[in-house]
N, C-alpha and C positions, 0 to 999 in steps of 0.2 A: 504494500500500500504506500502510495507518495503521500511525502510530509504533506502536503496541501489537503489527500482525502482525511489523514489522519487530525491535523488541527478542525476541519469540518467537523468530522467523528464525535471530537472530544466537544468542540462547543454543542454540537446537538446534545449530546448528554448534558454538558452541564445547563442545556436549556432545559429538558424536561424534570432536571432534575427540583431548577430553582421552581420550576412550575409545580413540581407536585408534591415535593419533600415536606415546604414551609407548610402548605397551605393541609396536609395530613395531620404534618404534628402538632400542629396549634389549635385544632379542629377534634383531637381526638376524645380532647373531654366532653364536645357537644353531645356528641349521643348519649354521654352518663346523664348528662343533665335532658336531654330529652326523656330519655325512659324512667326518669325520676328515680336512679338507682339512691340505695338508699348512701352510701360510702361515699360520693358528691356529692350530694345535699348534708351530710351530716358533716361531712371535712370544715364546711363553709361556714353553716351555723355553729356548731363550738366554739369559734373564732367570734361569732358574731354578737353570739348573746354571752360570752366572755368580758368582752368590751364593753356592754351593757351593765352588767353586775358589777365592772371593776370600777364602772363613772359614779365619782360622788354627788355629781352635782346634777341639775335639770338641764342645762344649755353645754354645751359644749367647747364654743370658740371662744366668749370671754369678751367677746369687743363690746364696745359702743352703740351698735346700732342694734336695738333695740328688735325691730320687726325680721332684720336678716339673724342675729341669733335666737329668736324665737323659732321663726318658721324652718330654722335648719332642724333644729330641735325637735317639733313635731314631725319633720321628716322623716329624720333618723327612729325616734320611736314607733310612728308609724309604719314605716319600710321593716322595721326588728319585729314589729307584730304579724304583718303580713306573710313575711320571709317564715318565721319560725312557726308560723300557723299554717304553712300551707307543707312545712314540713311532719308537720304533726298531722295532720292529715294522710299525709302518703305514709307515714311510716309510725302509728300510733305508739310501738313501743320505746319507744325515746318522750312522750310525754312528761314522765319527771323529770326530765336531764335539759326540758328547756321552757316548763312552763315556771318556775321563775322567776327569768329575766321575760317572760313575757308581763307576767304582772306587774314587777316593778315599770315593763316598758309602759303600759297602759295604765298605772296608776299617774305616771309624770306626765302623760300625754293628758290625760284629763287634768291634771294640777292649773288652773288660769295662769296660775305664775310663771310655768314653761313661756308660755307665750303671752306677757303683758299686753303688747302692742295690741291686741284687740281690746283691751281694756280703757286704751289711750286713746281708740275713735271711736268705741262704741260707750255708753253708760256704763256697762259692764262685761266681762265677756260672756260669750253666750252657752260655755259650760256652767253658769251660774244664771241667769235667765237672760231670753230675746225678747224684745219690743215686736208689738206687733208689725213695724215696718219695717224691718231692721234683716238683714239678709243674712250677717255670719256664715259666706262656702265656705269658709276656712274649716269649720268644723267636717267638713266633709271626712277630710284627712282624720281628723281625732275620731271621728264615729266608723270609719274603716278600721279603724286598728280595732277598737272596741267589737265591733262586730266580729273582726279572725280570732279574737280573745273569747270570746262567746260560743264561738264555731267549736272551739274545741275543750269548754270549760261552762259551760251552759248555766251552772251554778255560781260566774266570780259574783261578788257584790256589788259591781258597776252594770248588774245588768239593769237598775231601775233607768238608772244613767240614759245607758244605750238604749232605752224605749222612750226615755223624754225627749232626748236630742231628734232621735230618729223621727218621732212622732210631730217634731216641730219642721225640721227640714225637708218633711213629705210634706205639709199643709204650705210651707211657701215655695216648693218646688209643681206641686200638681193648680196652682191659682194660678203660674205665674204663666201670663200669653205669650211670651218668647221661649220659655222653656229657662229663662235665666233668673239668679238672683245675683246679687251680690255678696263681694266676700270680704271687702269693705267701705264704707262707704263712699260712694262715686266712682266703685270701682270693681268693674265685671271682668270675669273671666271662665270662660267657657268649658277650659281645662277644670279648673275648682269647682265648676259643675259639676263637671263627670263623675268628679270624685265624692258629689253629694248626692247623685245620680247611684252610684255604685255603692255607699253607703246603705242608700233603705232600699236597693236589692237585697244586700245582705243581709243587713237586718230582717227582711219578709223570709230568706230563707232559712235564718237561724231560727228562728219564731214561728213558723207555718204560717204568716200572714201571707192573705193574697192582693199582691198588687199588679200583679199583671197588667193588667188592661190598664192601670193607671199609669204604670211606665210606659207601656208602649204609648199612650197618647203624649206624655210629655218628647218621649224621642222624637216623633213627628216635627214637635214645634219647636225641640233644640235643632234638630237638621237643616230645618228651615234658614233658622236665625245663624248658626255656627258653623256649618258646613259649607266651605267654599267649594268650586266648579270643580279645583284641580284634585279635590277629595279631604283635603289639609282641613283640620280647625283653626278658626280664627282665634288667635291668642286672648285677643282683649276686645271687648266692644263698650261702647259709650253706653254707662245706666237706661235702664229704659228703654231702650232702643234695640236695633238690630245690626246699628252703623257701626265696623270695624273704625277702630283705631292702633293697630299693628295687623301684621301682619300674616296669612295663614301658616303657619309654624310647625315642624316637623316633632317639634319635644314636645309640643303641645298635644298632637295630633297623636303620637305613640303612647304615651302616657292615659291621656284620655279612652283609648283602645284597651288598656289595661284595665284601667278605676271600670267601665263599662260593661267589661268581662263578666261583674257581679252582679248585673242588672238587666242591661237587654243588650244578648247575645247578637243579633240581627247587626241593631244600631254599632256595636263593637264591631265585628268581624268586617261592616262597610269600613270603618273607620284601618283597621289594619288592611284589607286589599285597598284604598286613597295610599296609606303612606309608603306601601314597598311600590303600587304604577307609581309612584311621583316620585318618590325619595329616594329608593335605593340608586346607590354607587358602590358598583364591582368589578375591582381587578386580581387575576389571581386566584380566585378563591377567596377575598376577602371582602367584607360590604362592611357599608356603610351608610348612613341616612342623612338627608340633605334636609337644612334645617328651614330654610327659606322654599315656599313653592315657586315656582317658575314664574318669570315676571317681578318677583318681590327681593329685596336684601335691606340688609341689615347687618349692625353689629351685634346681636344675639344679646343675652341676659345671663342671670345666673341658671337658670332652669336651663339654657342651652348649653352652656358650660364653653370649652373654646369653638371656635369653629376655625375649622383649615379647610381650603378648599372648598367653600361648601357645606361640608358635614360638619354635624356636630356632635360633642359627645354626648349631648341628651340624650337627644332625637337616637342615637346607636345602644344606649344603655338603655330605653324604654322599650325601644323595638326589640330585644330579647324579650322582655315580658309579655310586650303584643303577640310576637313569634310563638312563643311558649303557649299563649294561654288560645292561641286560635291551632294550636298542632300543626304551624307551619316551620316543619322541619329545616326546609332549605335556607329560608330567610334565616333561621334560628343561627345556625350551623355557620352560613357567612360574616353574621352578625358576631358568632362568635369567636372564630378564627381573628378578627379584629381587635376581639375584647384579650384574647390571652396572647397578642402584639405588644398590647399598649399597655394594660393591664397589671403586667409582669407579675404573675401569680408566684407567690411563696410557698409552699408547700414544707410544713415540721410539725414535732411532736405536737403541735398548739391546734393545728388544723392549716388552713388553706387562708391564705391572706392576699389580697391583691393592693402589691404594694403603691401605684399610683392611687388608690380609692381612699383612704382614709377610710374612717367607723362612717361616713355620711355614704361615699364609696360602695363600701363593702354591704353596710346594710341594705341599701338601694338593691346591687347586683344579687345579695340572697330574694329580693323580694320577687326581681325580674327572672333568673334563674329557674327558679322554684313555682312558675305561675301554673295555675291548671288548668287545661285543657276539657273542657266540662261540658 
């Protein structure tokens, strides 16, 4: 063979190989976490609700600003209830070993004082009572975690809790003619719908209440209001109205696909086939989600996190839970190849840690990881 067929030779190989190597071994955990083995789910959570039990405090970061270490704060407890609730679910014999840091998660997420800032626009926050005009979606997040806490502990003591809240953000969510309320005031977001949307699904199916018919007419008149052409949710709309004021958003739009997963599967699974036609970007074997729809840009938010090119890491860290919770394998699997890139996963006697995530990180990707398929 001439030197010339043979340097051919060798760069063909090293072309299939860079094609097929990375994109196998980085990918190989996705099928553990698709098929919900329990040795992947449980590697993640040890780590996760470790972290939980080891924080003395309610908030996390410590800063100044008031409403961003609040709502990390509900994040994080929220995402550690969902994640470790839906691990309890697949794999009930590990219940002692993480209900609690599920408690302590969902005692502090209930606490007003994790998150003043609702206290600071509204009279009071609305884990302690709402005005009858008064919107509070923020709770949405707080009554999700409470509902995965209920799902697999149907006796804790928050369940009066979880039937007031719930009871209130079903009577301003089923009045309201857009399908919207507010999460604080003068200030809507469609995403914190979903998640107050996804809330008293929950709730109806921990409880045997039936609201069927009354979510699906609210979907109706969120899709209307929130659903752009290119399939994206609109991030933010002006109180009242229907009229966007940013733009239809990819972190928005996967996320919301998530919260919705526990309410009306229809209105969800439209929302994850919108964001992989619109959003996915894939080379290699790797994807990613594009945070802006076609037409729109921006410099993203915190919820988007950076954006390069395009994608962002929201928009790719929610679409695993969309992925997950609609049984779309491929999307999942791309998605994930990405995540254990950037990720840079840990693996020791401690469990599995993803060291770019941080506890906000980490608990987030158990909650998206871990989503069901139902």
């Amino acid at each position: 063979m001439s030197p010339r067929r043979r340097a051919a030779l060798a760069l063909l190989c090293l072309g299939v190989t860079l094609a097929v190597v990375p994109r196998w071994w980085m990918g190989r955990d996705a099928r553990a976490f698709l098929a919900a083995e329990r040795s992947a789910q449980h590697e993640l959570a040890r780590r996760v609700a470790a972290a939980i039990e080891a924080h003395p405090e309610r908030t996390f970061f410590g800063g100044s600003e008031l409403r961003f270490d609040g709502q990390s704060a509900v994040a994080i407890y929220q995402m550690t209830l969902l994640g470790l609730g839906q691990v309890l679910l697949a794999h009930p014999d590990l219940r002692e070993q993480y209900l609690p840091a599920m408690r302590l998660a969902a005692h502090r997420l209930a606490d007003p004082r994790t998150l003043v800032y609702a206290g600071t626009v509204y009279p009071r926050h609305g884990v302690v009572a709402m005005g009858p005009r008064e919107g509070h979606a923020y709770l949405g997040y707080v009554n999700l975690g409470l509902g995965m806490l209920r799902a697999v502990e149907p006796e804790t003591p928050l369940a009066a809790l979880h039937d007031r809240i719930s009871d209130a953000l079903a009577a301003r969510l089923f009045a309201s003619p857009t399908g919207l309320i507010e999460t604080y005031p003068a200030e809507t977001w469609p995403p914190d719908v979903a998640a107050v949307a996804g809330s008293v699904g929950l709730h109806a199916r921990v409880t045997g209440r039936d609201r069927e018919a009354q979510l699906a007419a609210w979907a109706d008149r969120f899709a209307a209001c929130s659903i752009h052409s290119s399939g994206y949710v609109v991030q933010r709309v002006r109180s009242g109205t229907c009229v966007p004021v940013d733009a239809p958003r990819g972190s928005g739009t996967a996320v919301a696909a998530y919260f919705l997963s526990f309410a009306v599967r229809g209105l969800a699974r439209r929302l994850h086939e919108g964001l992989v036609a619109t959003g996915m970007r894939s080379l290699l074997g790797f994807g990613a989600l594009a945070e802006y729809a076609p037409g729109f840009e921006g410099s993203g938010d915190v919820n988007a996190g950076p954006i390069v090119f395009g994608v962002s890491v929201g928009a790719t860290g929610f679409g695993l839970g969309s992925a997950r919770a609609h049984d779309d394998g491929e999307t999942f699997t791309r998605l994930y190849r990405t995540l254990h890139l950037f990720g840079a996963p840990v693996d020791d006697s401690a469990g599995r840690w993803y060291a770019t995530g941080g506890v906000l990180g980490n608990a987030l990707l158990l909650a998206m990881l871990t989503a069901r398929a139902e």
